[in-house]
C-alpha positions as CSV (number, residue, x, y, z in Angstrom):
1,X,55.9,15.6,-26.3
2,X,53.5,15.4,-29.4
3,X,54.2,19.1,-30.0
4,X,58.0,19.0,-29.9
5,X,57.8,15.6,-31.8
6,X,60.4,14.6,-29.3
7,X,62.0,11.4,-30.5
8,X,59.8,11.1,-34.1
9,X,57.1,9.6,-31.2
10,X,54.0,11.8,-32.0
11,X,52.2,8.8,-34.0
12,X,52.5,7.2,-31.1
13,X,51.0,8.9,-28.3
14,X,48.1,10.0,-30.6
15,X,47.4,6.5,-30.9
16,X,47.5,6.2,-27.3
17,X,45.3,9.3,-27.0
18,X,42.8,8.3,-29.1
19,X,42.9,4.3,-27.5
20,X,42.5,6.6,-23.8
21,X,39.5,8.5,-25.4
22,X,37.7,5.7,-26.6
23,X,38.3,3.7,-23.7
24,X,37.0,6.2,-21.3
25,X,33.7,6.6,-23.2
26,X,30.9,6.8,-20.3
27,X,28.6,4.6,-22.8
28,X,28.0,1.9,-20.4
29,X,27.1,4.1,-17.6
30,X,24.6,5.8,-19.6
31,X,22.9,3.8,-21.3
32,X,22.7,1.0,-18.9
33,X,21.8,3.1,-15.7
34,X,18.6,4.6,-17.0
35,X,17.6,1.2,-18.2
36,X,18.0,-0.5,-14.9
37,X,15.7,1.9,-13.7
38,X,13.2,1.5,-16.9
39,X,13.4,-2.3,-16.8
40,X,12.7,-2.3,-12.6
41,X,9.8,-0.1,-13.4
42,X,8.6,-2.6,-16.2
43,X,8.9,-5.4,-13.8
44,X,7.0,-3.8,-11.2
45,X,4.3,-3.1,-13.6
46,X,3.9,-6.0,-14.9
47,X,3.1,-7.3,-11.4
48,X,0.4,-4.4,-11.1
49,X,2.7,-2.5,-9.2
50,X,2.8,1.0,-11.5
51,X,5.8,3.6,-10.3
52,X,5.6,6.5,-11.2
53,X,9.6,7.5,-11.4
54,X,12.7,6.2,-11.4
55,X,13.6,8.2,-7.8
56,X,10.3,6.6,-6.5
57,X,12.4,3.2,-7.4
58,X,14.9,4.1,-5.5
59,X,13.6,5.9,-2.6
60,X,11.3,2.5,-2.1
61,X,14.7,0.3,-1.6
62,X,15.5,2.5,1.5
63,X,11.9,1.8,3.2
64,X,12.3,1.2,7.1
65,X,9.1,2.6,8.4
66,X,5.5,1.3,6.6
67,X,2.0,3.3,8.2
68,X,-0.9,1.9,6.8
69,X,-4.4,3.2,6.9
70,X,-7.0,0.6,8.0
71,X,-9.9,0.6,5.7
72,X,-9.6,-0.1,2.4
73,X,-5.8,-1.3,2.9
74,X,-5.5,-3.6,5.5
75,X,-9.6,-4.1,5.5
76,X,-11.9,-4.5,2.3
77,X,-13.6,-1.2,3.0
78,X,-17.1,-3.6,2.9
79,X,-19.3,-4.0,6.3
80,X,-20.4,-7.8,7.1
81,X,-22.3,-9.0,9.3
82,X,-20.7,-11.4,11.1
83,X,-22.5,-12.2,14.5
84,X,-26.2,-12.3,15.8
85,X,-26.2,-12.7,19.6
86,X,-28.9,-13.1,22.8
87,X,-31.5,-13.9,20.4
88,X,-34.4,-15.7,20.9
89,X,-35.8,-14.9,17.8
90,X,-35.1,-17.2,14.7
91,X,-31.6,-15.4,13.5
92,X,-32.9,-14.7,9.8
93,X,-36.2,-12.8,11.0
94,X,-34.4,-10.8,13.3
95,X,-32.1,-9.8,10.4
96,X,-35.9,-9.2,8.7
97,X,-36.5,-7.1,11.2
98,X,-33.6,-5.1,10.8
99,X,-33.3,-4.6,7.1
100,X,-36.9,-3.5,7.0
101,X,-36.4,-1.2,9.7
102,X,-33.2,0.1,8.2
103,X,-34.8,0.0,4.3
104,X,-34.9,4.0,4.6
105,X,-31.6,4.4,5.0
106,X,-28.4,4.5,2.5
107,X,-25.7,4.0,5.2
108,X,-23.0,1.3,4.6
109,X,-24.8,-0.7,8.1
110,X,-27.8,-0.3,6.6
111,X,-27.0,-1.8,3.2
112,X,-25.0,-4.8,5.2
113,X,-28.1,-5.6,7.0
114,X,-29.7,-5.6,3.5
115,X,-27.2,-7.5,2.3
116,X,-27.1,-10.6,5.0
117,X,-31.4,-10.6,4.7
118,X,-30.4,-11.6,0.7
119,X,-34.5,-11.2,0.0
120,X,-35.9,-8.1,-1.9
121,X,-37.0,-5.5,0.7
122,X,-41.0,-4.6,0.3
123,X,-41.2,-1.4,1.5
124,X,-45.2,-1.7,2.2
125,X,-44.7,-3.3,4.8
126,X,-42.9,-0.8,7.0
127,X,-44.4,2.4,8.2
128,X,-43.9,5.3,10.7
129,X,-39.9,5.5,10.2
130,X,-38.4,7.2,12.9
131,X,-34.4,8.1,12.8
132,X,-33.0,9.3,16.2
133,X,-29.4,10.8,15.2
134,X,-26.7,9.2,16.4
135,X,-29.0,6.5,17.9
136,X,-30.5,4.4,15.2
137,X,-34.1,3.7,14.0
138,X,-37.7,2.9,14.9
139,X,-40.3,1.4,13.0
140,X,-43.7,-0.5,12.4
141,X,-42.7,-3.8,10.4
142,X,-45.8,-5.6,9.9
143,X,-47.9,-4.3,12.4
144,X,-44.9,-4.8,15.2
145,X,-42.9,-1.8,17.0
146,X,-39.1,-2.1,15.8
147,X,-36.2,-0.3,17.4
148,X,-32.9,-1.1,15.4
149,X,-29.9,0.9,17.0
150,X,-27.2,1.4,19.2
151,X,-26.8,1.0,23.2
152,X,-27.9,4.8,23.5
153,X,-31.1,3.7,21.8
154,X,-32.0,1.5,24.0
155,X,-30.9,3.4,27.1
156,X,-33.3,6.4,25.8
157,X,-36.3,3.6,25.2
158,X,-35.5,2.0,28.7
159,X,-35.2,-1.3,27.4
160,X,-32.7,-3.5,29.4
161,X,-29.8,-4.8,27.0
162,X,-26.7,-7.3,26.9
163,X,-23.3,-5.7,26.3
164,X,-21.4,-7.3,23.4
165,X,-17.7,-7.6,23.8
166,X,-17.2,-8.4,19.9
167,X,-15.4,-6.1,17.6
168,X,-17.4,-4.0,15.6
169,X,-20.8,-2.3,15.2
170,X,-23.1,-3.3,17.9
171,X,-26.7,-3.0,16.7
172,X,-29.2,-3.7,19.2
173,X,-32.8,-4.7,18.7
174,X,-35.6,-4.5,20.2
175,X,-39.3,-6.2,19.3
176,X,-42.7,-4.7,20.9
177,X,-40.6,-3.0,23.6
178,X,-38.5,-6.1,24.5
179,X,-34.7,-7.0,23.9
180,X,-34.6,-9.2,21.1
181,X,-30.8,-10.1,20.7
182,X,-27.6,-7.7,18.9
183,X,-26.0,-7.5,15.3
184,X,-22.9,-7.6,14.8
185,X,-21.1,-5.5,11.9
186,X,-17.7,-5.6,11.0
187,X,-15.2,-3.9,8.3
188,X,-13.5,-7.6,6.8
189,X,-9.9,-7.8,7.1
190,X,-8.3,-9.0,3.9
191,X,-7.4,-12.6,3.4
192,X,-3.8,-11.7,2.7
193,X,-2.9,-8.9,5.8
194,X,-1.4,-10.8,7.7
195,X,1.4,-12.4,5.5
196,X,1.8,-9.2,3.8
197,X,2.8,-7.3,7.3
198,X,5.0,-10.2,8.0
199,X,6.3,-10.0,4.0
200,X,7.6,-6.2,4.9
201,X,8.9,-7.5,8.3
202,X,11.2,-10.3,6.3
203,X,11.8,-7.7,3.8
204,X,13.5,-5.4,6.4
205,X,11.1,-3.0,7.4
206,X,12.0,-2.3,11.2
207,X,8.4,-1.0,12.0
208,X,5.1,-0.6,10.8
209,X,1.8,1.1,12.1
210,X,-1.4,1.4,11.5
211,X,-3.5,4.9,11.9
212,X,-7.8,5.0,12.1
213,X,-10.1,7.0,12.9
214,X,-12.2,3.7,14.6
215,X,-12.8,3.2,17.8
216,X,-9.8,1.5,20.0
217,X,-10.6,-1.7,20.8
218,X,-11.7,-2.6,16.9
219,X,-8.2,-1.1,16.3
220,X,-6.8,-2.9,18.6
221,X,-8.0,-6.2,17.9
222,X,-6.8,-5.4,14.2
223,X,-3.9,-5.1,14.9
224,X,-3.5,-7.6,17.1
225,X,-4.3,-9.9,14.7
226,X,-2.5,-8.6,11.6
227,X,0.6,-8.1,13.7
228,X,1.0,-4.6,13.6
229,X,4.0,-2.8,15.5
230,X,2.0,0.4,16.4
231,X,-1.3,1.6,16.2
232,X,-3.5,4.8,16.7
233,X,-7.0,5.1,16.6
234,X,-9.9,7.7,16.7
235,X,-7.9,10.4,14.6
236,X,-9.1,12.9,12.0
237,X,-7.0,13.2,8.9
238,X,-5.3,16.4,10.4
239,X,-4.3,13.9,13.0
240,X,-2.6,11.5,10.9
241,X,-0.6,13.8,9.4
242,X,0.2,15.0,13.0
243,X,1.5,11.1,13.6
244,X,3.0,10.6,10.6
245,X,5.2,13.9,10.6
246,X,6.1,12.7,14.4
247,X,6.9,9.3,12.8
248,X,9.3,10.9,10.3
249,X,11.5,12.7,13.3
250,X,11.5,9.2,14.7
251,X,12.5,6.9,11.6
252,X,16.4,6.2,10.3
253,X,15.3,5.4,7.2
254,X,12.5,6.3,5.0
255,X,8.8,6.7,5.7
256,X,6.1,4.6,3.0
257,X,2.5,5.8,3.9
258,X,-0.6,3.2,2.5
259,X,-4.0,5.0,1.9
260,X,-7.0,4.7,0.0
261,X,-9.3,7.4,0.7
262,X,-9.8,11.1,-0.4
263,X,-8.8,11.8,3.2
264,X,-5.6,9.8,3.3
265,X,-3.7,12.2,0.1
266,X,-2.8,15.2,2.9
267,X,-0.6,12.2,4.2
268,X,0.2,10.4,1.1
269,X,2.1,13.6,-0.2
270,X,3.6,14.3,3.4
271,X,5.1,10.8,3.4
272,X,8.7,9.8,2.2
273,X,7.0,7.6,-0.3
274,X,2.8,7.9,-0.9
275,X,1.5,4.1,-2.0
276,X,-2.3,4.1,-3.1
277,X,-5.1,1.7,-3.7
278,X,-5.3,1.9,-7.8
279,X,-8.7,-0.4,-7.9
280,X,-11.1,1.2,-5.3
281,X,-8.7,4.1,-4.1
282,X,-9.9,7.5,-4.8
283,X,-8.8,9.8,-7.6
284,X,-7.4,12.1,-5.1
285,X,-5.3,9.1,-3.6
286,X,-4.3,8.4,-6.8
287,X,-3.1,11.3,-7.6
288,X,-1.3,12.1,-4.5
289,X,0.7,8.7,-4.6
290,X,3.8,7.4,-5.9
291,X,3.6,4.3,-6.3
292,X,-0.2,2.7,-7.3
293,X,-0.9,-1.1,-6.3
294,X,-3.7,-1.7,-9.1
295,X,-4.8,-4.7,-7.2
296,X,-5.6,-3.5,-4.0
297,X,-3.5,-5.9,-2.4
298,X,-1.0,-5.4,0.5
299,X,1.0,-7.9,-0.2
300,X,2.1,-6.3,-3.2
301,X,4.2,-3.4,-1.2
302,X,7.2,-6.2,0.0
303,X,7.5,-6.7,-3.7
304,X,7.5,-3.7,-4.4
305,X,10.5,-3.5,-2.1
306,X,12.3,-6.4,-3.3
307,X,11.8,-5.5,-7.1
308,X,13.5,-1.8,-6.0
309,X,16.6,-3.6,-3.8
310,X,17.2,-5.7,-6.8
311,X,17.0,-3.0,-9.6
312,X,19.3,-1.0,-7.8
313,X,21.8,-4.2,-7.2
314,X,21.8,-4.7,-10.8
315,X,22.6,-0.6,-11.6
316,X,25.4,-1.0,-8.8
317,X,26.9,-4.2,-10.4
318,X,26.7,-2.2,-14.0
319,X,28.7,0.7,-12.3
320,X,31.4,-1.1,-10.9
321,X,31.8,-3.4,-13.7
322,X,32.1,-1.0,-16.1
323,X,34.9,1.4,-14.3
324,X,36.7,-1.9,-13.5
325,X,37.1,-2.6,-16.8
326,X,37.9,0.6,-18.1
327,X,40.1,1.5,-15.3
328,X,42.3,-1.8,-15.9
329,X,42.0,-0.7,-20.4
330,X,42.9,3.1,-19.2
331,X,46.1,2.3,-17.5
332,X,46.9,-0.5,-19.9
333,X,46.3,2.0,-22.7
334,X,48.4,5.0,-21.1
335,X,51.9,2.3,-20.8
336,X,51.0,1.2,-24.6
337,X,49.6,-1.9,-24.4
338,X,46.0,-2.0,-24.8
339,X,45.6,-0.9,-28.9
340,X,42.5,0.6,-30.2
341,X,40.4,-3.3,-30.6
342,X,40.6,-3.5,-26.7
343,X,39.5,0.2,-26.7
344,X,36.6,-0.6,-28.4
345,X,36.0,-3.6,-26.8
346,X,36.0,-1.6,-23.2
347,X,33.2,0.8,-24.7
348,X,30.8,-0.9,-26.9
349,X,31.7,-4.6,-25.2
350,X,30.9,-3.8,-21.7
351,X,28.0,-1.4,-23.0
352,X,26.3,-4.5,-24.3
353,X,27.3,-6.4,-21.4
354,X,25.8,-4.0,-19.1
355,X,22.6,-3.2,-20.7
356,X,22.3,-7.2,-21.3
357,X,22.4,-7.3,-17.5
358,X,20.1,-4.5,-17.1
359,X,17.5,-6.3,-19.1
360,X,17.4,-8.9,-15.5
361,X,15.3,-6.1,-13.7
362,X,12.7,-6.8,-16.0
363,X,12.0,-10.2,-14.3
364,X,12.8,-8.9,-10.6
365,X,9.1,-9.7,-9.7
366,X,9.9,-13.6,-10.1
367,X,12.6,-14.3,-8.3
């Protein structure tokens, strides 16, 4: 038609033309998609959540399946301890006892048994240190025979003992050849576990597990108490990746992995979606992950989750708002009634429209 100038119309359906050219402008679309995504990312950070890519974002919203790692995610990582039991002695010289017996030693138990004495240690008084591997320690604490160790100590002494059904690190001790009561040493469970387990549960996570290499009744009790789904215990890093691939056969949606440790970035990377420690996680875990809770804490992960759902509600509202409106402005411009004002209005009017709506993901963490 415009080339035969059929009619003396040609002015006319070049207006049209340029009205349907204007109108079809992807402007909105690409300027306010990325910007969802940049704005849920800025949200997120600003809650110490830091995401490293906008596919990260997404691949988060679609999180059926959380596997944490115990210590250092769901646990502080520190050893307490939290018990003395079957003791005779006065409770704070037994802990003497142990902490000088122990003073020789850099171990984690060690340094908790330091750490619930609370006095400086005086090495003078402590001689003939003895360490039986795998058993525990003997030694002469002011002029007294100390044994400091586990049940297999004991046995290989022949001093009778009592059994100790708490969870945790059982150190048994023993005073001038006679059974003087047990420590108990345990890994803390954060404050805030439990809620943020039942945080991913509300948030729509269908199942979540926890994997250890401790022993499996501490893991048990754990998770018993945080209310974990699933849990495995004793395994080697090899072996979590092992539970974790078998996991990912198993799970209809995707697979977020929670780690800390230099051990845990095999599985981090092997995940769907790696979340690390960012305060006392290791560089390697760090690295490895996706998404970084700078905090430490748990509970951080179902916001994580909501901030994602809510970014991409707010890329999927821009999307159909803007081809609603320019659909209705094409076909209104094609029959000659939209002019080139409503063009323009379609394109730059629903361009700032949309990106005015995108700027919402920037406060998805308070809602």
């Amino acid at each position: 038609r415009l080339v035969g100038g059929m009619d003396g119309q040609w002015e006319q359906w070049i207006y049209r033309a340029l009205t349907f050219l204007v109108t079809s402008c992807p402007c909105a679309l690409v300027v306010s998609i990325p910007l969802s995504f940049f704005a849920g990312i800025g949200g997120a950070s600003h809650e110490g959540i830091l995401i490293k890519g906008s596919n990260y974002l997404e691949t988060l919203s679609q999180v059926k399946t959380v596997v944490f790692d115990k210590t250092g995610t769901l646990t502080k990582g520190v050893f307490e301890v939290t018990a003395v039991h079957h003791s005779d002695m006065d409770e704070q010289k037994l802990l003497e006892y142990a902490a000088l017996a122990e003073c020789a030693s850099s171990h984690p138990i060690s340094k908790s048994l330091q750490k619930a004495y609370g006095k400086a240690i005086d090495r003078s008084r402590v001689t003939d240190i003895q360490e039986s591997s795998g058993h525990g320690v003997t030694a002469v604490v002011d002029g007294h025979t100390v044994a400091a160790g586990n049940s297999k100590l004991m046995v290989q002494l022949g001093i009778p003992y009592h059994d100790c059904h708490s969870v945790g690190t059982i150190i048994h001790m023993a005073v001038d050849g006679q059974y003087a009561g047990h420590i108990v040493i345990s890994d803390v469970v954060k404050p805030n576990a439990k809620a943020a387990i039942a945080a991913l549960h509300k948030a729509g996570v269908e199942k979540t597990v926890m994997l250890t290499g401790d022993r499996a009744k501490v893991a048990d009790h754990v998770a018993q108490r945080l209310g974990v789904d699933e849990v495995h215990s004793e395994l080697l890093p090899a072996d979590k990746v092992a539970q974790v691939e078998q996991l990912l056969s198993r799970s209809g949606g995707k697979l977020a992995f929670v780690g800390d440790g230099i051990n845990d970035a095999p599985v981090l990377t092997r995940a769907d979606i790696g979340i690390a420690m960012g305060a006392l996680g290791s560089d390697a875990a760090i690295e490895a992950a996706d998404v970084v809770l700078m905090d430490d804490d748990p509970a951080k992960i179902a916001l994580a989750m909501r901030i994602s759902r809510r970014t991409l509600r707010i890329v999927y509202e821009n999307i159909v708002f803007a081809l609603a409106v320019k659909a209705v402005c094409l076909v209104l411009g094609a029959i000659g009634i939209a002019n080139m004002w409503l063009a323009i209005g379609a394109d730059v009017g629903v361009m700032v429209l949309a990106v005015l709506n995108a700027t919402r993901a920037l406060s998805a963490g308070k809602e």
